[in-house]
SEFIZA-3560 file (N, C-alpha, C; in Angstrom, 3 decimals):
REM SEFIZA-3560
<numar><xx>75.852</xx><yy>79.481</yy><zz>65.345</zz><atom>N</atom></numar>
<numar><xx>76.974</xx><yy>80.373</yy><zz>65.181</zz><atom>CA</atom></numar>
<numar><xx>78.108</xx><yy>79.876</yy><zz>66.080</zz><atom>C</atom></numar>
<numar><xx>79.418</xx><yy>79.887</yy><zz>65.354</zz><atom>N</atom></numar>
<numar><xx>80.591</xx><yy>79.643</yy><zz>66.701</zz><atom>CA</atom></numar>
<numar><xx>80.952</xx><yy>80.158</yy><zz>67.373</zz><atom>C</atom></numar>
<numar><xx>81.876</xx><yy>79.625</yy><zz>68.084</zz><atom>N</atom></numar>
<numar><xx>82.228</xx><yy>80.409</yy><zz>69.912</zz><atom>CA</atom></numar>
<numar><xx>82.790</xx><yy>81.607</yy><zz>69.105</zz><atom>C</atom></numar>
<numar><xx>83.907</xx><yy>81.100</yy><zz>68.615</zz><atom>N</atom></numar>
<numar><xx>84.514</xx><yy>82.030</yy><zz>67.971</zz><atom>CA</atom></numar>
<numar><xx>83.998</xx><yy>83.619</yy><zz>67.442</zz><atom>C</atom></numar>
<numar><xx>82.878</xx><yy>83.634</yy><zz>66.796</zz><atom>N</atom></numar>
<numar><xx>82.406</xx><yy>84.563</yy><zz>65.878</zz><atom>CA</atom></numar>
<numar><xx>81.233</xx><yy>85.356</yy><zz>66.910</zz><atom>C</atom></numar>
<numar><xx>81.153</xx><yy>84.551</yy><zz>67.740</zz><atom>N</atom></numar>
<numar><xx>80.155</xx><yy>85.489</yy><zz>68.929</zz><atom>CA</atom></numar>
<numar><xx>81.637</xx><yy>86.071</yy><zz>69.922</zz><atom>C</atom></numar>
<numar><xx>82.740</xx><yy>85.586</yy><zz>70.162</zz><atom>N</atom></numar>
<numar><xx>83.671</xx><yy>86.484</yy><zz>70.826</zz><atom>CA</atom></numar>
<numar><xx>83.940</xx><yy>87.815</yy><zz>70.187</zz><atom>C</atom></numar>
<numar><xx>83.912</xx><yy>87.596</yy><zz>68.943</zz><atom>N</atom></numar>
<numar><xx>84.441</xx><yy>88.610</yy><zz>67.779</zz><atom>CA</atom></numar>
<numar><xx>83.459</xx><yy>89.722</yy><zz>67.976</zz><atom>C</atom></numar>
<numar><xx>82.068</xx><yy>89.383</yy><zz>67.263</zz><atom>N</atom></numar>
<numar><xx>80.999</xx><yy>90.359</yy><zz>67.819</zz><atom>CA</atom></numar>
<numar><xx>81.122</xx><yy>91.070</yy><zz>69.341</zz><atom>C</atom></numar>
<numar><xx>81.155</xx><yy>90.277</yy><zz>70.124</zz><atom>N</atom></numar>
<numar><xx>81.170</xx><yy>90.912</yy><zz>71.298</zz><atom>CA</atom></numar>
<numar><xx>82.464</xx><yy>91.794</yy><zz>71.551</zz><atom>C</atom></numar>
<numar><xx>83.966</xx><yy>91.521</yy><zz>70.930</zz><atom>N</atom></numar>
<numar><xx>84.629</xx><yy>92.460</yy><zz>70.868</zz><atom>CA</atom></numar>
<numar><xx>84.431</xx><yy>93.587</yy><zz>70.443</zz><atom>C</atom></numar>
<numar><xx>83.538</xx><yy>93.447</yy><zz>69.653</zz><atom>N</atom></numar>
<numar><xx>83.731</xx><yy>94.480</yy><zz>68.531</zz><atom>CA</atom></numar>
<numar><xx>82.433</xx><yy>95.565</yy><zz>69.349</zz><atom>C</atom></numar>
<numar><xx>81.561</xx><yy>94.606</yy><zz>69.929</zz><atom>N</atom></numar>
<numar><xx>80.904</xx><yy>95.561</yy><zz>70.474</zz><atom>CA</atom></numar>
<numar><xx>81.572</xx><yy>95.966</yy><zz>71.852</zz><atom>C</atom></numar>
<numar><xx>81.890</xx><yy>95.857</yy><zz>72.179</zz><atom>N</atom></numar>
<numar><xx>82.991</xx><yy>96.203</yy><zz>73.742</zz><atom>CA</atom></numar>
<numar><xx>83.953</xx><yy>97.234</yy><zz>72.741</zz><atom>C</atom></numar>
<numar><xx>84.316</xx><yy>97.151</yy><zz>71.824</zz><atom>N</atom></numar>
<numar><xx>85.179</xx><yy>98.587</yy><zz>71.362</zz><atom>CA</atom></numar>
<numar><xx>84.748</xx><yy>99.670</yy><zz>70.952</zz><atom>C</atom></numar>
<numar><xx>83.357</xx><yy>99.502</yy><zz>70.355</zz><atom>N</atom></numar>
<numar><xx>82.099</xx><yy>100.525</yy><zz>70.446</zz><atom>CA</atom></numar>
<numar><xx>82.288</xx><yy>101.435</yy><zz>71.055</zz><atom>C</atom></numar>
<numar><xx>81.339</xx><yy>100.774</yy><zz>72.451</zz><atom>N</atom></numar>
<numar><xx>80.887</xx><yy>101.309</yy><zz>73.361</zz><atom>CA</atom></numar>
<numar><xx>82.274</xx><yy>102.093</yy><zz>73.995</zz><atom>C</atom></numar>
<numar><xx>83.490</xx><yy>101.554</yy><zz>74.333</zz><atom>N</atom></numar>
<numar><xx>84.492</xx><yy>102.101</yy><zz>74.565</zz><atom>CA</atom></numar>
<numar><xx>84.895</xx><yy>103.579</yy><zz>74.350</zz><atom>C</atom></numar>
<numar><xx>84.691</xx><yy>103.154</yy><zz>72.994</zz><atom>N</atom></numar>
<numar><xx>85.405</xx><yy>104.518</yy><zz>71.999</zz><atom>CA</atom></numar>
<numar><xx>84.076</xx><yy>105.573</yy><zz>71.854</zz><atom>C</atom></numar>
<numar><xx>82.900</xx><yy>105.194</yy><zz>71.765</zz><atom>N</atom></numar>
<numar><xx>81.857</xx><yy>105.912</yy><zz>71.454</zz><atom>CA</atom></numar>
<numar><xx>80.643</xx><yy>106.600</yy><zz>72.671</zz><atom>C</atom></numar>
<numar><xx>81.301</xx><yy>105.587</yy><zz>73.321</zz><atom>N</atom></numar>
<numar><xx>80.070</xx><yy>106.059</yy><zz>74.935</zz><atom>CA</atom></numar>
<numar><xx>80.950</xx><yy>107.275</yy><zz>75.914</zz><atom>C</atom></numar>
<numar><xx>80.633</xx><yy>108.278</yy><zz>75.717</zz><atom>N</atom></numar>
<numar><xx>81.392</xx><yy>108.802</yy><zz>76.279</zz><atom>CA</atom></numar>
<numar><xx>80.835</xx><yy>109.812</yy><zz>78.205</zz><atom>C</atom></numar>
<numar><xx>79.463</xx><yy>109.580</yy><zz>77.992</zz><atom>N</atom></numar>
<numar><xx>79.078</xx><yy>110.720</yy><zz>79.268</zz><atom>CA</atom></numar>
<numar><xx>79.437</xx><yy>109.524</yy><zz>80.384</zz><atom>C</atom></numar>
<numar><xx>79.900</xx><yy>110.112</yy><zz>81.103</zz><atom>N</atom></numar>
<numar><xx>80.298</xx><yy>109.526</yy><zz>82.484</zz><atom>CA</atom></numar>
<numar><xx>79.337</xx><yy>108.364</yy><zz>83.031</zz><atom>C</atom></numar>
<numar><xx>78.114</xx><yy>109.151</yy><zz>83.657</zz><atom>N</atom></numar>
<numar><xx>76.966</xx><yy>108.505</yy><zz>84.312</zz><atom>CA</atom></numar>
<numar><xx>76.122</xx><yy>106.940</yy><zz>83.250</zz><atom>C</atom></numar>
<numar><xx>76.226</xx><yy>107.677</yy><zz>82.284</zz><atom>N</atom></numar>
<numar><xx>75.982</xx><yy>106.548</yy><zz>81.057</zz><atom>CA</atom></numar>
<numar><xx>76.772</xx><yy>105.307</yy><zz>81.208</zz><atom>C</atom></numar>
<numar><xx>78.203</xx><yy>105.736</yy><zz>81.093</zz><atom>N</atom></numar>
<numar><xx>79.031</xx><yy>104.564</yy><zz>81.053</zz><atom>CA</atom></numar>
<numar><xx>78.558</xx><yy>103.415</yy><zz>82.396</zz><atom>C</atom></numar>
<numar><xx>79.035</xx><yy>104.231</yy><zz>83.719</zz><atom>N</atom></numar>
<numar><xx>79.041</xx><yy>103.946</yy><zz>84.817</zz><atom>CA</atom></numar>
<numar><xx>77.615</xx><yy>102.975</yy><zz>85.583</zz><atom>C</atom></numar>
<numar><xx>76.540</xx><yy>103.435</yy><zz>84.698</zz><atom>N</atom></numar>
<numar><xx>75.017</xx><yy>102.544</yy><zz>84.815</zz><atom>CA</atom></numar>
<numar><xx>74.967</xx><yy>101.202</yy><zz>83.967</zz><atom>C</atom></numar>
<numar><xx>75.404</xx><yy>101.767</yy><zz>82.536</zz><atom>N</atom></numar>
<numar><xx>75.676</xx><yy>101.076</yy><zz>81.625</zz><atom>CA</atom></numar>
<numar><xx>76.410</xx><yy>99.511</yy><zz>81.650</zz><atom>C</atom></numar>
<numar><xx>77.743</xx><yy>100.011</yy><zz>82.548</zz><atom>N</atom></numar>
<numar><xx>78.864</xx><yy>99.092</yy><zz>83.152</zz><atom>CA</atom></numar>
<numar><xx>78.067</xx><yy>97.746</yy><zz>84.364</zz><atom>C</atom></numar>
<numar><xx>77.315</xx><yy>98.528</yy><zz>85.287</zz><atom>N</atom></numar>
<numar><xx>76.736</xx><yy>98.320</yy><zz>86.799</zz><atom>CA</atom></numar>
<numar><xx>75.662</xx><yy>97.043</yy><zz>85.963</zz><atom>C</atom></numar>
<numar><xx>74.789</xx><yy>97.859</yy><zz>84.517</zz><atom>N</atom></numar>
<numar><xx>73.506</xx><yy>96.532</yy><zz>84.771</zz><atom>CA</atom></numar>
<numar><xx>73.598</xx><yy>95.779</yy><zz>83.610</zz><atom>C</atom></numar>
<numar><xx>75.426</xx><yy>95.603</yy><zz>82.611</zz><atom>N</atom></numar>
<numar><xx>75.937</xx><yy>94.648</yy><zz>82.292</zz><atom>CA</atom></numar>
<numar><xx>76.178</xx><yy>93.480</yy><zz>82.649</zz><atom>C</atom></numar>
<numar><xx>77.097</xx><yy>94.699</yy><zz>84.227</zz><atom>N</atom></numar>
<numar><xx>77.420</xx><yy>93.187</yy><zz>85.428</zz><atom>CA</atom></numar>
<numar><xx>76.241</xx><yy>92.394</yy><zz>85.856</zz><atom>C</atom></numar>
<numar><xx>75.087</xx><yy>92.999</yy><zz>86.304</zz><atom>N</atom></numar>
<numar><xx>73.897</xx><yy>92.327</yy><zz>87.005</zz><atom>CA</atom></numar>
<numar><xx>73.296</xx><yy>91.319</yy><zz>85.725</zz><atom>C</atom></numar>
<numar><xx>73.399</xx><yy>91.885</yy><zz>84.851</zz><atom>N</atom></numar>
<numar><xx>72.686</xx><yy>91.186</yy><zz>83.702</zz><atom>CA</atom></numar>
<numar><xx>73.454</xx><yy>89.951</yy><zz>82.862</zz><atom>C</atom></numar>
<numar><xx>74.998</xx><yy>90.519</yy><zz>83.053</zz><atom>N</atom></numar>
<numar><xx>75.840</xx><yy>89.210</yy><zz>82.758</zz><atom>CA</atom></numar>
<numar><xx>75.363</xx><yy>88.010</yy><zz>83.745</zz><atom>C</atom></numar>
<numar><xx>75.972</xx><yy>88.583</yy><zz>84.936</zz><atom>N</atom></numar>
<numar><xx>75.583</xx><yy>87.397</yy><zz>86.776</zz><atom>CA</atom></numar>
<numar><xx>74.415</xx><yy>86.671</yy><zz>86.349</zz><atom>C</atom></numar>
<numar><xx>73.308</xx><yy>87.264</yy><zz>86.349</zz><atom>N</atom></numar>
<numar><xx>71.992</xx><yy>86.715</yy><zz>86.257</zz><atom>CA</atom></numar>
<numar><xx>72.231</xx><yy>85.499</yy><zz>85.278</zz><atom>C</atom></numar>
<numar><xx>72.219</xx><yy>85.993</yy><zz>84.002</zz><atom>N</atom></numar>
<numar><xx>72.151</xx><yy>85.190</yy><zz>82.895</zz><atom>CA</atom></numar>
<numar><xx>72.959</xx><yy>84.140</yy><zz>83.049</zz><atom>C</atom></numar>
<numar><xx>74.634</xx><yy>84.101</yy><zz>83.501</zz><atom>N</atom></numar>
<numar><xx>75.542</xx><yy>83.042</yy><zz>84.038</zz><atom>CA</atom></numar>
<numar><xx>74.654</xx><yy>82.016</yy><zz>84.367</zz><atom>C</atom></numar>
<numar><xx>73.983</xx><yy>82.283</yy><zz>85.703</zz><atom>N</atom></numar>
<numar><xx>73.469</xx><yy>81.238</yy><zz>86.366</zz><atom>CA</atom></numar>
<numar><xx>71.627</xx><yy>80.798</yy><zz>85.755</zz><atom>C</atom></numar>
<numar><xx>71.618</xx><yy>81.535</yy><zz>84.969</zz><atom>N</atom></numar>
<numar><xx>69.657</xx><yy>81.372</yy><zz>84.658</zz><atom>CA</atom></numar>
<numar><xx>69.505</xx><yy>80.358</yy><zz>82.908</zz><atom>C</atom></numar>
<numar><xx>70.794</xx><yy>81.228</yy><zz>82.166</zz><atom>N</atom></numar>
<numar><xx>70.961</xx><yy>80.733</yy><zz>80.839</zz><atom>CA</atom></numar>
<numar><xx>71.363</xx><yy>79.357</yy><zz>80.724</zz><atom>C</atom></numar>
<numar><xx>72.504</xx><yy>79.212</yy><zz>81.239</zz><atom>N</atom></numar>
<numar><xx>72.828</xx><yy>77.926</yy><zz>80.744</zz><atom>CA</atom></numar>
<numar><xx>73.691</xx><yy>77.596</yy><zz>79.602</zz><atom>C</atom></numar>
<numar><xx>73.255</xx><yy>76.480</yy><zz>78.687</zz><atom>N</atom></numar>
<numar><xx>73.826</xx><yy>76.451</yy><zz>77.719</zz><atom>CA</atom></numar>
<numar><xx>72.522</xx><yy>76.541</yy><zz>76.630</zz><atom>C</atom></numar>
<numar><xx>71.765</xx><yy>77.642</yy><zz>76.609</zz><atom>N</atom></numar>
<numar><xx>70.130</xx><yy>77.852</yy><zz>76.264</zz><atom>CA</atom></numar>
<numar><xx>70.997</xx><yy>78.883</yy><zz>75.197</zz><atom>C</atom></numar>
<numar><xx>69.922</xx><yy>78.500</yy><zz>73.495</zz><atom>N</atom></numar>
<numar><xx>70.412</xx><yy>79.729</yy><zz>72.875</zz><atom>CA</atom></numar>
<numar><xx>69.258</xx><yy>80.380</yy><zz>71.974</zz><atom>C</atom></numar>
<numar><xx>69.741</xx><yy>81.218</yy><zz>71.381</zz><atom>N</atom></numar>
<numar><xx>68.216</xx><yy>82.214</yy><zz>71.126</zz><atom>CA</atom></numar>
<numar><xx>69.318</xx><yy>83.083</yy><zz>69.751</zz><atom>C</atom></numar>
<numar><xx>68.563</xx><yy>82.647</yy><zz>69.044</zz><atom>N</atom></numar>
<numar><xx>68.731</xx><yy>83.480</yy><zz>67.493</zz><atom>CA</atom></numar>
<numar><xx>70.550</xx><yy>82.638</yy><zz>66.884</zz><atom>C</atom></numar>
<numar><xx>70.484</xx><yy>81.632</yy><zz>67.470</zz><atom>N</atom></numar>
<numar><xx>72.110</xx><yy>81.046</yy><zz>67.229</zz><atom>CA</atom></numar>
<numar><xx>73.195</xx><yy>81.280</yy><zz>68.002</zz><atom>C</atom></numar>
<numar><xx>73.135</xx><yy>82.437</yy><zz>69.188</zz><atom>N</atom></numar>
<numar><xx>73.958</xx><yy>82.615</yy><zz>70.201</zz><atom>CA</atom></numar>
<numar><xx>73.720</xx><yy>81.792</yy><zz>71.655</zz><atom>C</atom></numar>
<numar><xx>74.521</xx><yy>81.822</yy><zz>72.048</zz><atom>N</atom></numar>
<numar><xx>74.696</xx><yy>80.711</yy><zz>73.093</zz><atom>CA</atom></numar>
<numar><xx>74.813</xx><yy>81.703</yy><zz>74.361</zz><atom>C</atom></numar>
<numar><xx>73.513</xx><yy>82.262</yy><zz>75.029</zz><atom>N</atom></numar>
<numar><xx>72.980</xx><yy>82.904</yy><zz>76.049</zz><atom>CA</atom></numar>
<numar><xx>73.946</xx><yy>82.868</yy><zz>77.100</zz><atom>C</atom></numar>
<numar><xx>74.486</xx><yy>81.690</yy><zz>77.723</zz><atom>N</atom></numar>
<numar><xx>75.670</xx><yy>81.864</yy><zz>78.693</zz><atom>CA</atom></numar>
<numar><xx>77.016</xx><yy>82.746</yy><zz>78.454</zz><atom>C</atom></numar>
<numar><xx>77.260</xx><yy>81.911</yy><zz>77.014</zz><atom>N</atom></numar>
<numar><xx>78.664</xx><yy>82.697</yy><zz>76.800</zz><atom>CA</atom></numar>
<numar><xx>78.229</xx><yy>83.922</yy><zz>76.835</zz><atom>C</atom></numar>
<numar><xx>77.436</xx><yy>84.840</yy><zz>75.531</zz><atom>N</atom></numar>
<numar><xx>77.248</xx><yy>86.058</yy><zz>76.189</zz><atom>CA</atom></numar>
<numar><xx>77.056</xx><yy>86.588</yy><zz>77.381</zz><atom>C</atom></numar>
<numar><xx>76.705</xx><yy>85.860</yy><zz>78.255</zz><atom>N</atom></numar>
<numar><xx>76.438</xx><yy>86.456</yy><zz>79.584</zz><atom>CA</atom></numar>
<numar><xx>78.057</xx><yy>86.766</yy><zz>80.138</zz><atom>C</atom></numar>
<numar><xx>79.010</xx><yy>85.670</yy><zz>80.030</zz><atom>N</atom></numar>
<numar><xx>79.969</xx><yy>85.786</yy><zz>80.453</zz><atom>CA</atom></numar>
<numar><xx>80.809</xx><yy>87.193</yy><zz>79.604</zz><atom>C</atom></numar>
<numar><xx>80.401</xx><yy>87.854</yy><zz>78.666</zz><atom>N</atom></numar>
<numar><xx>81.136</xx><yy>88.549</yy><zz>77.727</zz><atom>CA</atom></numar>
<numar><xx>80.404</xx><yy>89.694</yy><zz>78.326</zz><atom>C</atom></numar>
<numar><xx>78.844</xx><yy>89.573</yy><zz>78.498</zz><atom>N</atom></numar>
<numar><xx>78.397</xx><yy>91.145</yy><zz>79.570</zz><atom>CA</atom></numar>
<numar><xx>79.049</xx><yy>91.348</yy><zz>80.285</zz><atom>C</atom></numar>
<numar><xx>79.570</xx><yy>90.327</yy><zz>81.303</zz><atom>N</atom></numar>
<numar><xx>79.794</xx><yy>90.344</yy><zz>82.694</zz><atom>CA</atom></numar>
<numar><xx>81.558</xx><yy>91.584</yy><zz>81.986</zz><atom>C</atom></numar>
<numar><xx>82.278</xx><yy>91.078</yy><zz>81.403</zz><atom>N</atom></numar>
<numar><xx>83.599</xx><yy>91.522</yy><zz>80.852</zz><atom>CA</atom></numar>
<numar><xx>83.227</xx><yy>92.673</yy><zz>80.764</zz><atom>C</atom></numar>
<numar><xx>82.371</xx><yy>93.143</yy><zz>79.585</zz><atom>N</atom></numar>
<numar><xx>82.370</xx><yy>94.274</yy><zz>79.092</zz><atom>CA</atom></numar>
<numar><xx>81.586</xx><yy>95.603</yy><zz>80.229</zz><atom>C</atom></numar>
<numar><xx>80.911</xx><yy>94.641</yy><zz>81.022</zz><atom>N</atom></numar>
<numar><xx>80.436</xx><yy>95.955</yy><zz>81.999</zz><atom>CA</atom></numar>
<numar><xx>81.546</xx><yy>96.379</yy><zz>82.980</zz><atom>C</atom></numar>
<numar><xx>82.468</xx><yy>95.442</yy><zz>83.385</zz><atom>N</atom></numar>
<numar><xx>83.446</xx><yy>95.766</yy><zz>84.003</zz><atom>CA</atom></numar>
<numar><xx>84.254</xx><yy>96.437</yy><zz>83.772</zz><atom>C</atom></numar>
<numar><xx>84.752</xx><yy>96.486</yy><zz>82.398</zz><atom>N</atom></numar>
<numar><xx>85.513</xx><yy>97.224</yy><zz>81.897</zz><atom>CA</atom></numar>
<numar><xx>84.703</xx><yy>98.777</yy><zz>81.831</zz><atom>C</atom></numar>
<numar><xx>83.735</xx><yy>98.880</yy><zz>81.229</zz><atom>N</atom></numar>
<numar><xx>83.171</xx><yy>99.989</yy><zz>81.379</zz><atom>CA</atom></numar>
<numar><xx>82.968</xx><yy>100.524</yy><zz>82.598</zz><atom>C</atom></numar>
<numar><xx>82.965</xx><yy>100.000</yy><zz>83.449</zz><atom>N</atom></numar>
<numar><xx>82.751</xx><yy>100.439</yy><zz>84.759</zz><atom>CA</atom></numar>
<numar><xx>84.154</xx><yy>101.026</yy><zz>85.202</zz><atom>C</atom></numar>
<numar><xx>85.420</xx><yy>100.471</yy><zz>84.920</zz><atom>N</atom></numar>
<numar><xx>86.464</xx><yy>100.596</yy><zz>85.733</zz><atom>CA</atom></numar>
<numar><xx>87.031</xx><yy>101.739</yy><zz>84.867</zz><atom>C</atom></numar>
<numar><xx>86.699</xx><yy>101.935</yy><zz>83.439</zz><atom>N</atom></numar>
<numar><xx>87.259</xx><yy>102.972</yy><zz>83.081</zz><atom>CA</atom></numar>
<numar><xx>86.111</xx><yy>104.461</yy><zz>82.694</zz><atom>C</atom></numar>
<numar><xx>85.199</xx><yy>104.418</yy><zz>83.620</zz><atom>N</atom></numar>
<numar><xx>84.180</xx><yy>105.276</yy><zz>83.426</zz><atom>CA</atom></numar>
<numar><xx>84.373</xx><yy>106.455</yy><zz>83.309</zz><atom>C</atom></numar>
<numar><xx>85.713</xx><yy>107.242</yy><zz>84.145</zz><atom>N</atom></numar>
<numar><xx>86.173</xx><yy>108.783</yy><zz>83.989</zz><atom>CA</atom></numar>
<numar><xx>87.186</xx><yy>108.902</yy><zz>82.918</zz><atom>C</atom></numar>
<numar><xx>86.765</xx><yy>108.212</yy><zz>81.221</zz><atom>N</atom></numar>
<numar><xx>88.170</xx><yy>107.943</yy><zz>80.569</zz><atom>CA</atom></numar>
<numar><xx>88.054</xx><yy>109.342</yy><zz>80.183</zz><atom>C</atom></numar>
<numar><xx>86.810</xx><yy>110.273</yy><zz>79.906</zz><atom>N</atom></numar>
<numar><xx>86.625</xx><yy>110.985</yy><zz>78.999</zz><atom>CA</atom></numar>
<numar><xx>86.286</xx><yy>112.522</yy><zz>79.754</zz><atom>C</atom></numar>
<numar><xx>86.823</xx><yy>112.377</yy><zz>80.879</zz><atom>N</atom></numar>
<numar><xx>86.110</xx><yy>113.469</yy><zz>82.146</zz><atom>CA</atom></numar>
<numar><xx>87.640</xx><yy>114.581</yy><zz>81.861</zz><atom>C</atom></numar>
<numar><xx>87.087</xx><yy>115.598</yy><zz>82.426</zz><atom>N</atom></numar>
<numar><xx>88.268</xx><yy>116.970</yy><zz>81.685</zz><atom>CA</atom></numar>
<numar><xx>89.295</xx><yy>116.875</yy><zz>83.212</zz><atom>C</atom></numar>
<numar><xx>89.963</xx><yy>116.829</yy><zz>82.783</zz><atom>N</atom></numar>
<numar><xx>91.306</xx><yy>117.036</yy><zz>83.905</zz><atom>CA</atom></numar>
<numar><xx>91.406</xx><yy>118.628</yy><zz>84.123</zz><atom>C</atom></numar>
<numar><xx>91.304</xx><yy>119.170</yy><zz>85.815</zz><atom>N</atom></numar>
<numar><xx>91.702</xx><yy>120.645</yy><zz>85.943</zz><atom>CA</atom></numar>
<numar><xx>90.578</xx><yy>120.720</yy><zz>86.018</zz><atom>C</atom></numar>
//
């Protein structure tokens, strides 16, 4: 599969979770063992791939998407 079409997927799943994950604590765990699980994989994967995806790049696209989830974890919390 190309770089390309695994960025796409992974966008698409990063807009998901965005729009659809909404309890706080969820997001915020969710976000935390993206990051650990992106990190890990960075340095363990390689350029190793499994089902046609290329294990690093995704790792680098966890690492994105947990961050983001992480930094916007109170998107959906009630103001007042």
């Amino acid at each position: 599969m190309s770089d390309i079409t695994q960025m796409i997927i992974a966008m698409v799943m990063y807009f998901l979770f965005d729009q659809f994950l909404k309890p706080y604590l969820l997001r915020k765990w969710l976000g935390v063992a993206l990051v650990a699980a992106g990190a890990v994989g960075c340095v363990v994967a390689g350029q190793s791939r499994l089902l046609g995806f290329d294990l690093g790049l995704l790792s680098v696209f966890a690492v994105g998407m947990g961050v983001g989830l992480f930094m916007r974890r109170r998107r959906f919390e009630q103001i007042g």
